[in-house]
N, C-alpha and C positions, 0 to 999 in steps of 0.2 A: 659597263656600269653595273654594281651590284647591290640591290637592295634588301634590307632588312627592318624590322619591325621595333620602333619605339614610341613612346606614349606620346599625342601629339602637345607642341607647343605654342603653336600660333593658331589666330582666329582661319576659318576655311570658307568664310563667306563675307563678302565685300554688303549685298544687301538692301543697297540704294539706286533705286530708279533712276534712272537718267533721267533730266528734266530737255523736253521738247527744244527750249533755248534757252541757253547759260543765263544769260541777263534777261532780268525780268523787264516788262515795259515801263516799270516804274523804276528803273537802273538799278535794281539790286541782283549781283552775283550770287550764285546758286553753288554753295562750296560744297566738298568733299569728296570720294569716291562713288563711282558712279559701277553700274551693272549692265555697262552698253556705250556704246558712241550717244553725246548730242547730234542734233538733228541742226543744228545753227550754234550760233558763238553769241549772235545779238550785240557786236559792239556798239552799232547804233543807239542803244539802247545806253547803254553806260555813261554814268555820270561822271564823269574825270573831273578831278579836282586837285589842285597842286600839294604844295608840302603843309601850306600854311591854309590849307580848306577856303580856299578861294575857288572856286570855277576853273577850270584850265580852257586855254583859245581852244579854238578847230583845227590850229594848227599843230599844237604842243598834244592834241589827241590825235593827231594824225601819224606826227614825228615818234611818240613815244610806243606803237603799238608795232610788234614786231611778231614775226610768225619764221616758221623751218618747218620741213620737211625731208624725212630721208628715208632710204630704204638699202636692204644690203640682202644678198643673194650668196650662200652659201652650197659651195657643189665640194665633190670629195677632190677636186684640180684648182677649182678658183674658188675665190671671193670677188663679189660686185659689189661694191658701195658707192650710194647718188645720192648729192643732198641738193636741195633748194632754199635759202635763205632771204628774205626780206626782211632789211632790216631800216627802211625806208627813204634814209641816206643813198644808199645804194642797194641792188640786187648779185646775189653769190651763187654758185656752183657748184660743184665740182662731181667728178665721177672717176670711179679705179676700178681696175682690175690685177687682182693680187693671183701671182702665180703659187700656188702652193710648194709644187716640190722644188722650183725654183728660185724662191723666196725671191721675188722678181716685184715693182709694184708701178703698173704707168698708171698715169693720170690726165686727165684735162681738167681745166677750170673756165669756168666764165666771172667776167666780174661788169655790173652795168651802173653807169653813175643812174640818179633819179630812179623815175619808174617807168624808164621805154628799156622793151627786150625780155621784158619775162611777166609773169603773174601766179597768183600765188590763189590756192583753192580758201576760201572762208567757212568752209563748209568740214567738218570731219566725216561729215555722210557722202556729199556728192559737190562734184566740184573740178576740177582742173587749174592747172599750176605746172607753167613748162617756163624753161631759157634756150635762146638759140644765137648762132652765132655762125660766122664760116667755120669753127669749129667743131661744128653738132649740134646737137639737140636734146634736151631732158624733157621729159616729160609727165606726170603722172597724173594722172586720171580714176577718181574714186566715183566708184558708182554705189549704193547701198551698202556705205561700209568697207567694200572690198578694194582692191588696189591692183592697177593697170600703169606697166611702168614701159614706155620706151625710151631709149638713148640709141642714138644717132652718132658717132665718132668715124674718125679713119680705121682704128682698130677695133673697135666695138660697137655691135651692134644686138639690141637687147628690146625683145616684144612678149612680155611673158605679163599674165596672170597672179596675184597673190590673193590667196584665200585661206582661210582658220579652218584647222579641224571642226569636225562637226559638234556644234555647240559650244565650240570654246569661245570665250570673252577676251575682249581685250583689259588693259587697266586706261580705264578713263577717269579723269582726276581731274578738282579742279582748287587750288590753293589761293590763298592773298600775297600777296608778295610784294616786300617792301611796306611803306608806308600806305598807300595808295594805287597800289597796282593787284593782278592776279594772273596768275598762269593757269592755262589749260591744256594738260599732257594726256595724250591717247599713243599708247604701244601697244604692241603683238609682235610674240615670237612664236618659233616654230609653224612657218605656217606654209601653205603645200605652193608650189612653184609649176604651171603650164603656161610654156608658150615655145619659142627660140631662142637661143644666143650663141653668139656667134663671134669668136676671137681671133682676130685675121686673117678671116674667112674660115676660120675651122669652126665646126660645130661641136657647142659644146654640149653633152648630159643633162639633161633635167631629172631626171629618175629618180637621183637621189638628195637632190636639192630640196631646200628649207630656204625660208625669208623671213625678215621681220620688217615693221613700219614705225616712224615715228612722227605723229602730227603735233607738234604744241607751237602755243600762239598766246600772245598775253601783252599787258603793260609788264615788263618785266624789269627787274631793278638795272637801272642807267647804266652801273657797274657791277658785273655777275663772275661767276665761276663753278664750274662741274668736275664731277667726272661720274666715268658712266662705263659700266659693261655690259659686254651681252653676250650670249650664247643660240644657236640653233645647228641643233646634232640629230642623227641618229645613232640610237645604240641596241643593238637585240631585240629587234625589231618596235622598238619603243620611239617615241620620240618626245625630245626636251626642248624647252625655252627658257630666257633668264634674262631678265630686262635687273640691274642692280643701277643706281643711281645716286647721287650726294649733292649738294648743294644749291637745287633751285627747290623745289619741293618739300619741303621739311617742317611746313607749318599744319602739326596736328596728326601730320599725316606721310604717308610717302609713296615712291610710285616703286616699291620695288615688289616683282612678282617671279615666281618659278611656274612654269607651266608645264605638265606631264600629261599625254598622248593627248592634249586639248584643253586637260582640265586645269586648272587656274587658279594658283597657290600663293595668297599674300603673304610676302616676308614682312619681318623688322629691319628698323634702319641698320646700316652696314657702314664698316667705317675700310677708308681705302687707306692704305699703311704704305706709302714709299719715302723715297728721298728725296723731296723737297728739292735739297740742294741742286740734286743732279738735273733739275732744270736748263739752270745758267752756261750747264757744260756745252761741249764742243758735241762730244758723241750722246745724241739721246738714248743708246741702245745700253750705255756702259750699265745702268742701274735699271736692269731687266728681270726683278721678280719684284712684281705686286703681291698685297694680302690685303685679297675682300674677307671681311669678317663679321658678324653681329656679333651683341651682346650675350644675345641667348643663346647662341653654337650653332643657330638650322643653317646658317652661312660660313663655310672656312674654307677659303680658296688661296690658292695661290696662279698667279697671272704672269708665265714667262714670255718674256717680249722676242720676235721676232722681227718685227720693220715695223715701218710706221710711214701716216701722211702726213705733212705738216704744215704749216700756213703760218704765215708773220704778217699782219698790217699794223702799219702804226702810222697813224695820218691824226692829223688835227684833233677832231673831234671823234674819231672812230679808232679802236685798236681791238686786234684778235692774236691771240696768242695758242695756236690750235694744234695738238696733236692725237692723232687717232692712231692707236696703235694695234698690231695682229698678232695675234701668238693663243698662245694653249693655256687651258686651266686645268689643275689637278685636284682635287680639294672633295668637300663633303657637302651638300646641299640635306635637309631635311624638311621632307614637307607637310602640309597640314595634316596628313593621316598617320605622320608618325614614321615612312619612311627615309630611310637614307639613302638617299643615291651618291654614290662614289665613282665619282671623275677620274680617268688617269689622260692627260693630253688630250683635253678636248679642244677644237679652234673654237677661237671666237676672236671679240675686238672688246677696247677698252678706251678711253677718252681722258683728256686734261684738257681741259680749255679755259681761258680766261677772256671776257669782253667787256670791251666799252663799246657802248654804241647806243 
């Protein structure tokens, strides 16, 4: 990655206090971008109300409010990615491990009717949220912001630490969403990795390993859809992060950020440029370069695909349409002080999802 010097184009300070608890006690949500994790979510506190400003049950507050978490671990051999999903119909999974020079990708999932077999942290500060199964075990566990992840499989097994460079922020965000709903998204990339892991029974490198986290939680629209990239590399002794995101977040505001050796660079929205079409296809791999891009140029990437995870429900009332895909960016990043950092094949991961639920 090579840097050079031009006049900056975006804001370089977010600026706003995080509020102790999202919702106030008299139900009012606390929007915008924040300069820190909340300390509580406060759903209790929130006044749901339907389409038509009537009250909504206890029920239809219980059913509607949905939360994920996930985290991914980048070594210069593998990638690890874990997610946790309540979506209160049921509880979700899944965990990989992606072989880099192998282009190799296993997986396990869990999937639990109701709410027996897993639980989900309320807290972006401090909290726990695992699923188990005779298949393994996820787990993660935030204590003061940071993040404590283990999984339990037959091929993997993973007890490691994540924590931020010093002084670096996360983007914590809080939007309206829909009619009568809101989202509250908390990321961090580039962030330092101790502990163990361990790939059928081989032990793998932390040395050079990087992680990011992703906590968001909200009344979120009935029927949704994303996509998402990320990044966490070292390059010349530097290190980078890159949270880029479209489609849930976009009201006023957005959650997308570059982070450089810590420090914490809000973009402009970003628009993800593929072919649609090549959805419906056979081969998801056949239509394998993306283009993240802004308006204003500090974002020009290109995203060649490699493999991907993928997930199909479609049941009654519930449908996911999921793929997370792995491969390399090449592209131009500029950030708030006016430099250019220039990509050539960095890994990272990128998302299309579509849900009802």
């Amino acid at each position: 990655m090579k840097l050079t010097q031009i006049k900056p184009t975006t804001p370089s300070s977010l600026g706003m206090a995080a509020p102790e608890c999202l919702i106030s006690k008299v139900g009012k949500v606390v929007f915008g971008q924040f300069d820190g994790p909340v300390a509580a979510l406060g759903i209790e506190n929130f006044s749901y109300v339907t389409n038509m400003d009537k009250p909504a049950s206890s029920l239809s507050k219980y059913l509607d409010f949905k939360q994920f978490q996930f985290v991914s671990i980048v070594t210069p051999e593998y990638i690890v990615a874990v997610a946790i999903a309540d979506i209160r119909y049921l509880g979700s999974a899944f965990c990989y491990f992606y072989d880099i020079k192998n282009d190799e990708l296993i997986e396990t999932q869990w999937l639990k009717l109701g709410s027996f077999g897993y639980q989900m942290s309320h807290s972006p500060m401090d909290g726990v949220a695992y699923i188990n199964s005779r298949k393994g075990e996820v787990k993660f566990i935030i204590e003061q912001g940071c993040w404590h992840l283990e999984v339990k499989t037959a091929r993997l097994v993973v007890n490691v630490d994540i924590s931020p460079q010093v002084l670096s922020l996360p983007i914590a965000m809080c939007t309206p969403t829909g009619y009568n709903g809101w989202t509250y998204t908390q990321k961090h990339n580039g962030l330092n990795v101790v502990g163990s892991l361990s790939i059928d029974n081989k032990v793998i490198s932390l040395e050079k390993a990087l992680a990011n986290y992703d906590f968001s939680a909200g009344f979120m629209r009935r029927e949704t859809s994303w996509r998402w990239g990320s990044i966490n590399a070292h390059f010349n002794g530097s290190i980078i992060g890159l949270n880029l995101a479209s489609g849930v977040n976009e009201t006023g505001t957005n959650e997308n950020v570059f982070w450089f050796n810590g420090e914490r660079h809000p973009l402009s929205p970003v628009h993800f440029d593929f072919s649609y079409l090549q959805r419906s296809g056979s081969d998801l791999l056949a239509q394998n370069r993306w283009r993240l891009y802004s308006e204003d140029a500090c974002v020009d990437l290109i995203f060649t695909i490699k493999n991907l995870r993928r997930e199909k429900i479609n049941l009654l009332f519930i449908k996911s349409n999921f793929r997370q895909y792995l491969g390399y960016y090449t592209g131009t990043i500029i950030d708030n002080s006016g430099r250019v950092h220039k990509l050539n094949n960095v890994i990272g991961l990128a998302e299309d999802h579509y849900a009802k639920w």
